[in-house]
VEXDREN-2710 file (C-alpha; in Angstrom, 1 decimal):
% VEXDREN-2710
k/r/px/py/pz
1/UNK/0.0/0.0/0.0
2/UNK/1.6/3.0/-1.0
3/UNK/2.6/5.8/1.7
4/UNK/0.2/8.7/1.3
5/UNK/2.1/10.7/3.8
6/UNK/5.1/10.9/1.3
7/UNK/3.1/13.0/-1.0
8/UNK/3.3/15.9/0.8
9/UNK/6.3/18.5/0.9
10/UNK/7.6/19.1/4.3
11/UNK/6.4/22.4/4.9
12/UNK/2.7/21.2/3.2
13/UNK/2.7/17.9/5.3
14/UNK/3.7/20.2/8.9
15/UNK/0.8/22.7/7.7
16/UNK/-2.0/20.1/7.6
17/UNK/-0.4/18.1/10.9
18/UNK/-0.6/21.4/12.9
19/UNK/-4.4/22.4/11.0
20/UNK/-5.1/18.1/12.3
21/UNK/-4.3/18.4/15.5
22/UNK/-6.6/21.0/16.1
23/UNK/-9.9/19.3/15.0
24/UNK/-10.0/16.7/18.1
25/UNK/-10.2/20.4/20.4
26/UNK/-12.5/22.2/18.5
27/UNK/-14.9/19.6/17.9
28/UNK/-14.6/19.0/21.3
29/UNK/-15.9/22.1/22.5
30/UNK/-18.7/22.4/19.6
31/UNK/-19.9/19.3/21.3
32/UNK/-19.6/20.6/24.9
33/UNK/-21.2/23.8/24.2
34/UNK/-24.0/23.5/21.6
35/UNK/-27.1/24.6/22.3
36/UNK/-25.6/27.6/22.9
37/UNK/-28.8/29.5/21.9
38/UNK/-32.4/28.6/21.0
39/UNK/-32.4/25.8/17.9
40/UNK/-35.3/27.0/15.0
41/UNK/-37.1/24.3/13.9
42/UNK/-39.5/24.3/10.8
43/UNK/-42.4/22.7/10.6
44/UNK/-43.9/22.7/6.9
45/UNK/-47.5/22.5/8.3
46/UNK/-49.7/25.0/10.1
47/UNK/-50.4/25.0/13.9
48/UNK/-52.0/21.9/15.4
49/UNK/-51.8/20.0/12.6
50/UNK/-50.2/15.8/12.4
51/UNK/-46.6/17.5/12.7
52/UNK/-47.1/19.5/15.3
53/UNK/-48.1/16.8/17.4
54/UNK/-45.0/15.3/17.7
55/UNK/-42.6/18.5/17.2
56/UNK/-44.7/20.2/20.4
57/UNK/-43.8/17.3/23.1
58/UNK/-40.2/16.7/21.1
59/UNK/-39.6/20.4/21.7
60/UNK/-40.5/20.2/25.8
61/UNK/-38.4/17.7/26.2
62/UNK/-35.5/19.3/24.5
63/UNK/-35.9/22.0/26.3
64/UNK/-36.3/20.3/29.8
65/UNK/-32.9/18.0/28.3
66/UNK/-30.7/20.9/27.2
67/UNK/-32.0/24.2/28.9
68/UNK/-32.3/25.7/25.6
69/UNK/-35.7/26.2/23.1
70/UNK/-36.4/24.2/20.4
71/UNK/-38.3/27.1/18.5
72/UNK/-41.6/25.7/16.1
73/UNK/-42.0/27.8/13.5
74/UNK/-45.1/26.8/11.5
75/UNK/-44.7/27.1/8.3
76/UNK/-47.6/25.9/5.9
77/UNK/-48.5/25.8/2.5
78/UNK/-48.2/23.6/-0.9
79/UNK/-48.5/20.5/0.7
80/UNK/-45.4/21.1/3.3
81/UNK/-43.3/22.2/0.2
82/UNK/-43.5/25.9/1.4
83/UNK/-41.7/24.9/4.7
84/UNK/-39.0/22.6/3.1
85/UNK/-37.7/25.0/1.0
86/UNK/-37.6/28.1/3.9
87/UNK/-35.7/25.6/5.4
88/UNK/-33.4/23.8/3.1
89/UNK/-32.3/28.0/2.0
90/UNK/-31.7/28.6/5.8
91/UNK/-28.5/29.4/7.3
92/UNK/-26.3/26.0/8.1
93/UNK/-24.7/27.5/11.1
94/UNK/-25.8/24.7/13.4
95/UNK/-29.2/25.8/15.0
96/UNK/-31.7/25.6/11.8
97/UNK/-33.5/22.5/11.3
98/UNK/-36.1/21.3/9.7
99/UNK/-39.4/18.5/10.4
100/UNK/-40.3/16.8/7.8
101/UNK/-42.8/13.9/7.1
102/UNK/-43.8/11.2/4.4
103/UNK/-45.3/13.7/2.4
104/UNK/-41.8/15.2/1.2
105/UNK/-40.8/11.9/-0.4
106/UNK/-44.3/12.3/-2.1
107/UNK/-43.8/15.9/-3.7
108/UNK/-41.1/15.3/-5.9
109/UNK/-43.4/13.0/-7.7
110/UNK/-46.4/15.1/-7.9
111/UNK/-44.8/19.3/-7.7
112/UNK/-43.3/19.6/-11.4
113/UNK/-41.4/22.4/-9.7
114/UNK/-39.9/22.9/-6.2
115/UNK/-37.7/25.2/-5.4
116/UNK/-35.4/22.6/-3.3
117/UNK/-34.4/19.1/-3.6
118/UNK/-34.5/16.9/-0.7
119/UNK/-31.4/14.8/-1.5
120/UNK/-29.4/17.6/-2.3
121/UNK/-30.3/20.3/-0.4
122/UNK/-31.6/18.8/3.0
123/UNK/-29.1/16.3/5.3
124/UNK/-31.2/13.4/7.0
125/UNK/-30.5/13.3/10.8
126/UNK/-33.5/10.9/12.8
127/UNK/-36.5/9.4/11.9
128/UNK/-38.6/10.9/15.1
129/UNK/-42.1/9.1/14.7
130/UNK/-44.0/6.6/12.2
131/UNK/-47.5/6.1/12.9
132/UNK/-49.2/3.4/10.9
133/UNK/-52.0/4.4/8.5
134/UNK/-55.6/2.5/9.0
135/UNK/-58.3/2.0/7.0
136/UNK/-61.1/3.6/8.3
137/UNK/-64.8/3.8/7.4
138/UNK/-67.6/5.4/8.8
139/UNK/-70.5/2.7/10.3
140/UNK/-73.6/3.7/9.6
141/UNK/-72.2/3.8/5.2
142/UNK/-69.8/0.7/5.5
143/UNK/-72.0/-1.8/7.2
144/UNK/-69.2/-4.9/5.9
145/UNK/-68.4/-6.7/9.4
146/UNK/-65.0/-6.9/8.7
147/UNK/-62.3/-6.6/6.1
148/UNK/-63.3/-9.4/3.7
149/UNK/-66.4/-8.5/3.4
150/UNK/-65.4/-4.7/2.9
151/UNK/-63.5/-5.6/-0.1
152/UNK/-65.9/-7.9/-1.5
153/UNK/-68.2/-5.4/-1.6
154/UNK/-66.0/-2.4/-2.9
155/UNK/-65.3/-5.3/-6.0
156/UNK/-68.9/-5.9/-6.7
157/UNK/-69.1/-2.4/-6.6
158/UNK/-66.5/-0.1/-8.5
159/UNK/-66.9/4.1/-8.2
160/UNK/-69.8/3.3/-5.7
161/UNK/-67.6/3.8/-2.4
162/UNK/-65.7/7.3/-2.3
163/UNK/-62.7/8.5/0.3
164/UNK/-61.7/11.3/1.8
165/UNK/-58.1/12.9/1.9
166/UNK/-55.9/15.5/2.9
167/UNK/-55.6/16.5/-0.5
168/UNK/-54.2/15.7/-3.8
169/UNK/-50.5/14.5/-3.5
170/UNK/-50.9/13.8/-0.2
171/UNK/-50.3/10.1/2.0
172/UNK/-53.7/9.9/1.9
173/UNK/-54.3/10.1/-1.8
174/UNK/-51.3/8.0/-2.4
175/UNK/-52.3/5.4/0.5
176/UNK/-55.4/5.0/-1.6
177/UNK/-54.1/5.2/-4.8
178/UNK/-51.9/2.4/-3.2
179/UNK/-54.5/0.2/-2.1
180/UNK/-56.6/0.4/-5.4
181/UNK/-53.4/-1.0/-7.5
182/UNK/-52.8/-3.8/-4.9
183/UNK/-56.5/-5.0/-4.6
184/UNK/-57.3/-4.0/-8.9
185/UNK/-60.8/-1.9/-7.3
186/UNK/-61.6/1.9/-7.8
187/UNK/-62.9/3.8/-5.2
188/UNK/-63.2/7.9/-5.9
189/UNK/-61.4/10.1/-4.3
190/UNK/-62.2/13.2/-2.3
191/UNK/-59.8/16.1/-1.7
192/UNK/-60.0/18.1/1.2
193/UNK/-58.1/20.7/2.5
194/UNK/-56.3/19.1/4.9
195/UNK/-56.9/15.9/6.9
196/UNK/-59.2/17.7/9.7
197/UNK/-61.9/18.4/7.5
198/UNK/-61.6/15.2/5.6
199/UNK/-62.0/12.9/8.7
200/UNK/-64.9/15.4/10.2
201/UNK/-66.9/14.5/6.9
202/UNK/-66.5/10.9/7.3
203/UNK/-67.9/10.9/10.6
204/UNK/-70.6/12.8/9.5
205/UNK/-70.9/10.7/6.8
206/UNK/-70.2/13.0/3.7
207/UNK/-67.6/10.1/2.9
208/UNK/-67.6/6.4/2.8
209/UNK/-64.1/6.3/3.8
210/UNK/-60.1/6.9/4.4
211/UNK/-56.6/6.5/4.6
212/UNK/-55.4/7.8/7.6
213/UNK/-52.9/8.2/10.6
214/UNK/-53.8/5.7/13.2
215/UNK/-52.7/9.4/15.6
216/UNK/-55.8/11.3/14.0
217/UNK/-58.4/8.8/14.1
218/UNK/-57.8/6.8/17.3
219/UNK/-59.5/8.6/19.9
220/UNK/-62.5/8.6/16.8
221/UNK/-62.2/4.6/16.4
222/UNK/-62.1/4.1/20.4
223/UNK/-65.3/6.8/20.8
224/UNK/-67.1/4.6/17.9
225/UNK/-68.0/7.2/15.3
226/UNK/-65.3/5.5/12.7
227/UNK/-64.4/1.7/12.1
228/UNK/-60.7/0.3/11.6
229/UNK/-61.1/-2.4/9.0
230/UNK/-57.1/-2.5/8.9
231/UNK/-54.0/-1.0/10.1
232/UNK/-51.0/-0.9/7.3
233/UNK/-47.5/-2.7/7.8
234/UNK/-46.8/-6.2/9.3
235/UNK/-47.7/-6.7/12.5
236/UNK/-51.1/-5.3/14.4
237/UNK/-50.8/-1.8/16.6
238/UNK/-50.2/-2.7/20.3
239/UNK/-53.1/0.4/20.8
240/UNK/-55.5/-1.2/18.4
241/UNK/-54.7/-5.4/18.6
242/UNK/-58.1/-6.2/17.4
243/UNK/-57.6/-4.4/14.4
244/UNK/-55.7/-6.9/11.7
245/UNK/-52.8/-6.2/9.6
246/UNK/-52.8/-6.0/6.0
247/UNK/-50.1/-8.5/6.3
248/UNK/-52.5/-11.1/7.4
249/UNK/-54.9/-9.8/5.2
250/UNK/-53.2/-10.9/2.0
251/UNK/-51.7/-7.9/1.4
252/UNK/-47.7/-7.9/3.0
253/UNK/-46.8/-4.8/0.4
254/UNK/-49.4/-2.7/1.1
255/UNK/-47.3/-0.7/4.4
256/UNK/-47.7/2.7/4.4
257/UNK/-47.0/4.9/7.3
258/UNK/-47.1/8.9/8.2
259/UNK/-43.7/9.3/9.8
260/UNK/-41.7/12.6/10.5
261/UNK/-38.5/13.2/10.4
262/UNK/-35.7/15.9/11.4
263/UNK/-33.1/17.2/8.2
264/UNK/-30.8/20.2/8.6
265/UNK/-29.5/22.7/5.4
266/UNK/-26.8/21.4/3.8
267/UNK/-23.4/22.7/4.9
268/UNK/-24.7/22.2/8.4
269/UNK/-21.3/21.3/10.7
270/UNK/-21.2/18.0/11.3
271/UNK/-20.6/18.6/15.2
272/UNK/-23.9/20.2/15.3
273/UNK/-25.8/17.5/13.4
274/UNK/-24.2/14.6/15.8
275/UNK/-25.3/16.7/18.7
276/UNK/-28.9/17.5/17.5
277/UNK/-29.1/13.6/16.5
278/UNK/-27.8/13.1/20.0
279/UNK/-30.4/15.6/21.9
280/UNK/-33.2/14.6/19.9
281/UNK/-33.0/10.7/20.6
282/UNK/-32.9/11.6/24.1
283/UNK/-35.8/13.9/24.3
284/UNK/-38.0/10.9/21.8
285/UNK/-36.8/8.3/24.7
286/UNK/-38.3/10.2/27.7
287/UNK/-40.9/8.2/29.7
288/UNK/-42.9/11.9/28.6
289/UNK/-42.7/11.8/24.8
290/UNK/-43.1/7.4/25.2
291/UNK/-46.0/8.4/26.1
292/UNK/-47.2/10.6/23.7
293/UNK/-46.3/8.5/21.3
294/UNK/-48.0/5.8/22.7
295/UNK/-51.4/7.3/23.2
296/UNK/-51.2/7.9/19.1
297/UNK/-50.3/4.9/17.9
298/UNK/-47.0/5.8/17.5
299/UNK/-43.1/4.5/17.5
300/UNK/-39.9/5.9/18.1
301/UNK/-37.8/3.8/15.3
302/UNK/-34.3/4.5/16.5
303/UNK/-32.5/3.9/13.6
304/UNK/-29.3/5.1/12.6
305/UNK/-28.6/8.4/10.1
306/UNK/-27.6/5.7/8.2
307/UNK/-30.5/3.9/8.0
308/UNK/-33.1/6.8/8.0
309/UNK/-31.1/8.0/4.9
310/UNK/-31.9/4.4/2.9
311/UNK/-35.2/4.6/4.4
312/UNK/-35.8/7.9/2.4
313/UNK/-34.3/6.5/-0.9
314/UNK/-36.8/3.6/-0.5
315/UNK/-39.8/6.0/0.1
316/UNK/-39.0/8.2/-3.0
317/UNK/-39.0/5.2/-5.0
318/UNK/-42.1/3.4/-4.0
319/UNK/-44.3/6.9/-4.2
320/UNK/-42.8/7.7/-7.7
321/UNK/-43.7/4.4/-9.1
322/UNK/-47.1/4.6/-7.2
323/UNK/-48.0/8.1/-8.7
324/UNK/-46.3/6.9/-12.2
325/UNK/-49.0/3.4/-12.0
326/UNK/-52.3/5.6/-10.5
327/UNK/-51.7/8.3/-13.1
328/UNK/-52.4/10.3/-9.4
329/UNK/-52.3/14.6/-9.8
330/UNK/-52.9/17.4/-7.6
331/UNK/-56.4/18.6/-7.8
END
């Protein structure tokens, strides 16, 4: 193996020695001292929506952890496309970050133009939350007893049974678009603006059914004015273990989850992103934020930068070839 040391002149190899040994302190005391100051985090979605029910608690406990705020600045607009591109032009020194969710591996697929792009522009740091979607339907419209006979129906019936979404080019379109490829039915779709509405309709009935985050509808499920018929992914909710999989139910591709996610601008020291990795695991590991998460149906994944970066790659696939097969576009 050839000496890559001999390369240098002298005076160039005692420049870069002197410049080396210098790293190991100052990213020592990065480390020791960040949060200096109150860390900015943008949320891409308005006040009290999906996001913010996760970045609220994550911010307390930050706050509680490291003595510093974790500031939510609600950003809204074009699908969460608004926020992600305040963000990925925001200044990299170290306290900007931004919240992201499933819907940002969605938009390059269905926004012909954004002003940012994900991969290049935004640096994946942790996977905070994934919350299961769950097909639910509203009682008194959907009388099927249980799954099976649900889709026999919707078969014997094609265009008759509609659902509700957040809006075109959202993980409720696409978990429905999804669902129509994998079972070969058609059910019409309803854009709202915004999940709220579209989940207030189908329990007043103006819809047969949706695509939802198992967060959003639980308390609606438990109170009995929706039905699960079944929660997406492998394995059954530990809040919901009556509901079935759609594993089990003959469908092991059909996994779609809302999940949210923490990035940082590009050009972001790398100090700073292994500290706000580090503060952020902590805060999502607190008996307090376990519990939130919990009570919505909700994980804390864990994974690595590492692996939260493949999961990304994999997401961005499966949505474009989803939108590519449904023919799916904003309304």
């Amino acid at each position: 193996m050839p000496n890559y040391f001999l390369s240098f002149e002298r005076r160039d190899f005692l420049k870069w020695a002197v410049s080396a040994a210098a790293v190991p302190a100052w990213s020592a005391h990065a480390q020791a001292s960040w949060p200096s100051k109150p860390v900015n985090l943008v949320v891409p979605f308005p006040a009290g929506g999906g996001t913010d029910a996760f970045a609220r608690p994550l911010s307390a406990q930050f706050a509680k952890l490291t003595g510093k705020q974790l500031v939510i600045d609600n950003r809204g607009g074009a699908g969460g496309t608004l926020g992600a591109g305040v963000a990925a032009k925001s200044t990299p020194d170290g306290y900007n970050y931004f919240m992201g969710a499933v819907h940002h591996t969605i938009a390059p697929s269905m926004y012909p133009k954004l002003d940012y792009d994900l991969e290049r522009d935004l640096v994946p740091l942790i996977l905070v939350a994934n919350v299961p979607q769950v097909l639910v339907v509203n009682p008194k419209k959907v009388t099927a007893a249980d799954f099976k006979a649900f889709l026999d129906h919707v078969k014997k019936n094609p265009g008759r049974l509609n659902y509700g979404s957040a809006g075109g080019g959202t993980s409720h379109h696409l978990a429905g678009e999804l669902f129509k490829l994998q079972t070969q039915t058609f059910i019409t779709h309803i854009p709202y603006r915004g999940a709220g509405p579209a989940l207030q309709d189908l329990i007043a009935g103006n819809v047969d059914m949706m695509f939802d985050g198992l967060g959003s509808s639980a308390a609606h499920i438990k109170g009995g004015r929706i039905k699960a018929l079944m929660v997406s992914g492998a394995k059954r909710n530990a809040a919901f273990p009556d509901v079935p999989c759609s594993a089990e139910l003959g469908l092991p591709d059909y996994t779609v989850s809302t999940w949210y996610g923490v990035w940082a601008p590009k050009g972001t020291p790398a100090d700073a992103q292994a500290r706000a990795i580090e503060e952020i695991r902590r805060a999502c590991l607190t008996d307090e934020a376990k519990a939130v998460w919990a009570n919505q149906g909700a994980e804390f994944p864990n994974l690595t930068t590492g692996q939260f970066e493949a999961f990304i790659k994999k997401e961005l696939i499966k949505w474009s070839q989803v939108v590519k097969a449904s023919g799916a576009k904003l309304d």
